[in-house]
C-alpha positions in Angstrom: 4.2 -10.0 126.0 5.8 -6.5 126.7 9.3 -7.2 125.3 7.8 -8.9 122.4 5.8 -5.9 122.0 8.8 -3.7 122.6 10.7 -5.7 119.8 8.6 -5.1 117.5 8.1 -1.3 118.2 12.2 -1.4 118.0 12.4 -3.0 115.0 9.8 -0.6 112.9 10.8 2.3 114.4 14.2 2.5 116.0 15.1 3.1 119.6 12.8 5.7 120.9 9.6 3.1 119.1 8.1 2.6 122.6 8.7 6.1 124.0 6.4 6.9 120.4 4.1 4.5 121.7 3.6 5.7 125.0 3.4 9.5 124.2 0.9 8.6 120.9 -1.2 6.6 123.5 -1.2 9.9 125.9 -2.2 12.5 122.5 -5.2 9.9 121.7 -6.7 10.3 125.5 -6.4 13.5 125.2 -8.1 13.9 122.1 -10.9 11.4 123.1 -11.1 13.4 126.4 -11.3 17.0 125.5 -14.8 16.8 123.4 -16.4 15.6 126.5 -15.4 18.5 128.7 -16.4 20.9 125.8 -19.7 19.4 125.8 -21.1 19.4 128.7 -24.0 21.8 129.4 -23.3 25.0 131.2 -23.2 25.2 135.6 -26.0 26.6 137.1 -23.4 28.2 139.1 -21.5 29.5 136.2 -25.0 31.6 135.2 -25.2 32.8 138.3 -21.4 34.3 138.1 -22.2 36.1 134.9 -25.6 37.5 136.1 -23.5 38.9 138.8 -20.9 40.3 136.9 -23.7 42.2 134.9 -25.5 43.5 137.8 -21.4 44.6 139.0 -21.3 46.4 136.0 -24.6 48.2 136.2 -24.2 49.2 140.2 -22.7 52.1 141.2 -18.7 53.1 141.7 -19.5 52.5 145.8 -21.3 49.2 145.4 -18.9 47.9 143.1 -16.1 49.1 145.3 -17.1 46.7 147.8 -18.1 43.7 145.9 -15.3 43.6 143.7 -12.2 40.5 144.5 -9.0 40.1 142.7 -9.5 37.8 140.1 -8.2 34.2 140.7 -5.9 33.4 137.4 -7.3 29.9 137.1 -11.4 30.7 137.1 -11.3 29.8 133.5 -10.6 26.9 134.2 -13.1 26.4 137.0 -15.1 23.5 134.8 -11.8 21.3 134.4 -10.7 21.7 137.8 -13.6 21.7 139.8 -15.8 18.5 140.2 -19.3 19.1 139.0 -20.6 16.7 141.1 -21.9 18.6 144.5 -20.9 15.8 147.0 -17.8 15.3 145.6 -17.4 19.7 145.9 -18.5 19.6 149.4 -16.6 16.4 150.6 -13.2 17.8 149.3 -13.9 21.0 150.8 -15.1 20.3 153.7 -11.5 18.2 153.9 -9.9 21.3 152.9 -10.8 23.4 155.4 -10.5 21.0 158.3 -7.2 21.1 156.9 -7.0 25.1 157.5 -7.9 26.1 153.9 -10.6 28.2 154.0 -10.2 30.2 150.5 -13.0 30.4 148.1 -11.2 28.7 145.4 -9.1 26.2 147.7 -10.6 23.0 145.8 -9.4 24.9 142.6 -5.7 25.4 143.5 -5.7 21.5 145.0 -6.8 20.0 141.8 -4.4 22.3 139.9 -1.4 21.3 142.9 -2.3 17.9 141.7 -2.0 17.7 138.2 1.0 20.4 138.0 2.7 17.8 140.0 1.7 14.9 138.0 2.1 16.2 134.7 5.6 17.9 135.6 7.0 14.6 137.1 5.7 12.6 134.3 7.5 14.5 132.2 10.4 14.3 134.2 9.9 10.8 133.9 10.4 10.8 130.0 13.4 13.0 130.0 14.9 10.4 132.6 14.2 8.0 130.2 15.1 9.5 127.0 19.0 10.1 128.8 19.8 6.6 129.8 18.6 5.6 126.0 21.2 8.6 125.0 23.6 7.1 127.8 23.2 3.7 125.7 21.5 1.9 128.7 19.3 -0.5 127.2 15.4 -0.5 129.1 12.6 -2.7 128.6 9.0 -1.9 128.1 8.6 -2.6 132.1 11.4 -0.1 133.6 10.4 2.3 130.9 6.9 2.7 131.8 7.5 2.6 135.5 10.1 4.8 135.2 7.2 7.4 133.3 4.2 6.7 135.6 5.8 6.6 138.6 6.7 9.6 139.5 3.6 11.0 137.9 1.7 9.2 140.2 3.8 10.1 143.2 3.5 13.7 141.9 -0.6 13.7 141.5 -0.9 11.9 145.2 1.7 14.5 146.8 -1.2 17.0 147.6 -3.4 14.3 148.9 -1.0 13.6 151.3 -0.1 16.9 152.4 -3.5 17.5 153.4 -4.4 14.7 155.1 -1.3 15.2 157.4 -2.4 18.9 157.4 -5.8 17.5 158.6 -4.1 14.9 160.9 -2.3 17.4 162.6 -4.7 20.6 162.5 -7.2 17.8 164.9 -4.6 16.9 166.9 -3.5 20.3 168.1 -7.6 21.2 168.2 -8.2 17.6 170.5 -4.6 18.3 173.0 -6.1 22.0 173.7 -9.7 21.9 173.9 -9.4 20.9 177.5 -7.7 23.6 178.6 -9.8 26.0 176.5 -12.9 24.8 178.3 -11.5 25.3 181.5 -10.3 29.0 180.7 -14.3 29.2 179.2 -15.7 28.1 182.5 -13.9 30.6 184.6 -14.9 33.7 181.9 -18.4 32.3 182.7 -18.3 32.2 186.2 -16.5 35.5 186.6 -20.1 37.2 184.7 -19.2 37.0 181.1 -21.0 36.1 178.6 -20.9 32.8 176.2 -19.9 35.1 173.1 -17.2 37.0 175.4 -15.7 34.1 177.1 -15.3 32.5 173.8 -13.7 35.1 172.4 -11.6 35.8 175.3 -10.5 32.4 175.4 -9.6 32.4 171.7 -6.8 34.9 172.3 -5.7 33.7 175.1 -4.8 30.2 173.8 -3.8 32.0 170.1 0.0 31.0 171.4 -0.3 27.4 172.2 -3.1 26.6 169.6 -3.9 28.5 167.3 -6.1 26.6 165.1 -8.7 26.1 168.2 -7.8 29.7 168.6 -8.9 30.6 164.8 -12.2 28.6 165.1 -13.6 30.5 168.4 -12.5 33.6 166.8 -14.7 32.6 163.6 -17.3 31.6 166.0 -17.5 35.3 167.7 -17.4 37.0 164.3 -20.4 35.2 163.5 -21.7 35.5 166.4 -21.5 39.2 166.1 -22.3 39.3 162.6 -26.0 38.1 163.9 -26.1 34.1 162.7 -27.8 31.5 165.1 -25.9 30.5 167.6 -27.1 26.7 167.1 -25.8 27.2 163.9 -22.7 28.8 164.3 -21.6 25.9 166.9 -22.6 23.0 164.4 -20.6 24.7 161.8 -17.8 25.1 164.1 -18.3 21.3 164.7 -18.1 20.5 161.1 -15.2 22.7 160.6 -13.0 21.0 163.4 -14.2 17.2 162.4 -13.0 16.2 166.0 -15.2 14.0 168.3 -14.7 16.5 171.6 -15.7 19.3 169.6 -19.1 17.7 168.4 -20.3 16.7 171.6 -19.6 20.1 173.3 -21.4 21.8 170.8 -24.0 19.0 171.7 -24.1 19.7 175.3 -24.3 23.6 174.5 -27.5 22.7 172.1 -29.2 21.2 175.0 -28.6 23.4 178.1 -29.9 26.2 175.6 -32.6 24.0 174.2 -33.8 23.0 178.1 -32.7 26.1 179.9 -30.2 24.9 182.4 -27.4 26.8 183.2 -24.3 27.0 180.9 -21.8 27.4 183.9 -22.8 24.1 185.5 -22.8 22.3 181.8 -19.1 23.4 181.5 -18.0 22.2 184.7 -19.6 18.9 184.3 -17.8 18.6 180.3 -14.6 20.3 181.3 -14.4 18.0 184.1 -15.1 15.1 181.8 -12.8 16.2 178.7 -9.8 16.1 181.4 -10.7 12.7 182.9 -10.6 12.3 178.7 -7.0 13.3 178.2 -5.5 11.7 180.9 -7.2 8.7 179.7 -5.5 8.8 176.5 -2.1 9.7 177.9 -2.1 6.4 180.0 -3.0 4.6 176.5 -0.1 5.9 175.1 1.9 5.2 178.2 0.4 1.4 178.5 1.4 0.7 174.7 4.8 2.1 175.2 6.5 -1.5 176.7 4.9 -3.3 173.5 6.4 -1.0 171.1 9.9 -1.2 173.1 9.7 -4.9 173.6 10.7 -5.1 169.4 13.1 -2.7 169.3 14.6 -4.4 172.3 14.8 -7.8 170.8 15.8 -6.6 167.6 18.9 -4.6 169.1 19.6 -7.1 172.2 19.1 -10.3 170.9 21.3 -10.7 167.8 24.6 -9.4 169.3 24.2 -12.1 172.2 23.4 -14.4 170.0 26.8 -13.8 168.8 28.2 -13.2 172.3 27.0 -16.5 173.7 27.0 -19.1 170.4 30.1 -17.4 168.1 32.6 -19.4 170.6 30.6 -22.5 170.2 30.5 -22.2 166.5 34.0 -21.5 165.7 34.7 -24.6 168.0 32.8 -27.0 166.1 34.1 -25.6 162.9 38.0 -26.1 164.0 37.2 -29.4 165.3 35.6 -30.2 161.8 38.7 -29.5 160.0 40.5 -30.9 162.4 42.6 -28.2 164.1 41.3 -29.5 167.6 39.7 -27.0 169.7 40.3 -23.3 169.9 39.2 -22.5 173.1 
């Protein structure tokens, strides 16, 4: 169906008929699309903005000394690139900063990152394209738009990726030192500091060796400081990290608050527990080990004996089929 469809775009309207196609097919989407995002109604939060740029406007030189930002070259396009839908906004922020992006207008630059990418690579597609039809290679409908949409779509999941690995790795590093953070935590605590000054003593002791647990107790003492709950300064911190170990310290912290036991003895018991929990998983990875060698070991052992042992045996049989007797 595609190269008959191709043949007939080449017949009516020369070589560069499907490229034609394709790009007239991309101008009517676009056209179809762009009333719908001029119509919606206006964002609640959009209002908001403007009554506060107003009031900016009307405060005094001090005021608006301190509430004035740099202004972020892609607001204007905040509708187009920002989801409207609030679950969607918090789920792919949320990922964001468990990723280490904590900017006010992170979700803004990732949806940009994503279609810059795609619509730069797609268009590197079509000039790809357009040169092996000026080289004279001949393509058909199916390596044409491949060639287009692949990279496109390579380009508009690049960012996806990035941050998941970002996210993969930011938990990693938070799950490998969190036991050794507690344990620097319980001696702050039973040397007479406090919870808020152990915590941010052990923040920059372990900036060196991880320093994204390092950056999360340091936002947990600023807001600490800055005169937020506690209970709900720890559950942000939680949420923030999105590692198991993390949630259920904040749990045990919760509950020896909530029922008045002591902190020190709550620390012991989880520290305790969180290095029984590491060594734990390095004998996993230690147990899994043999399985993973036991394929590379066939795959690199087995075929050259093979050869070794049944190469002779084969080249006998093959002399003694044509009859130039044996050759060993």
């Amino acid at each position: 169906m595609l190269d008959t469809i191709n043949a007939i775009l080449t017949d009516s309207f020369g070589p560069f008929g499907p490229l034609l196609a394709v790009g007239l097919l991309g101008l009517l989407l676009i056209i179809l699309t762009v009333p719908l995002l001029l119509k919606g109604r206006e964002d609640p939060l959009d209002k908001l903005k403007k009554a506060n740029e107003t009031a900016k406007k009307s405060a005094t030189p001090e005021a608006r000394l301190r509430t004035e930002t740099k202004k972020d070259k892609l607001e204007k396009y905040s509708d187009f690139l920002e989801p409207k839908n609030e679950e969607e906004y918090s789920a792919i922020k949320l990922k964001l900063v468990q990723a280490g992006y904590r900017s006010k207008n992170a979700v803004r630059s990732y949806h940009f990152a994503q279609f810059a990418l795609g619509g730069g690579l797609l268009i590197l597609g079509v000039f790809y394209v357009l040169l092996q039809q000026a080289t004279g290679q001949e393509l058909d409908t199916q390596k044409m738009v491949l060639s287009i949409l692949i990279p496109g779509a390579a380009g508009y999941m690049l960012p996806k990726y990035w941050v998941n690995r970002r996210q993969q790795a930011r938990q990693e590093e938070i799950t490998n030192g969190f036991p050794d953070a507690l344990d620097m935590m319980l001696v702050c605590v039973e040397a007479g500091q406090s919870l808020d000054q152990s915590i941010l003593r052990v923040a920059r002791e372990i900036r060196a060796g991880y320093p994204a647990l390092s950056e999360e107790f340091e936002m947990v003492s600023q807001e600490m400081k800055a005169g937020k709950d506690r209970i709900s300064v720890l559950r942000d911190m939680s949420e923030r990290a999105g590692v198991q170990d993390v949630a259920s310290f904040v749990t045990v912290l919760i509950q020896s608050a909530s029922f008045g036991t002591s902190i020190a003895d709550a620390l012991r018991v989880y520290a305790s527990e969180m290095r029984d929990k590491r060594v734990m998983r390095a004998e996993e990875k230690a147990n899994t080990l043999p399985t993973k060698m036991t394929l590379a070991t066939m795959m690199l052992t087995v075929p050259p004996l093979l050869v070794i042992l049944v190469g002779p045996s084969v080249y006998n049989i093959y002399l003694t089929l044509n009859g130039q007797g044996t050759g060993f």
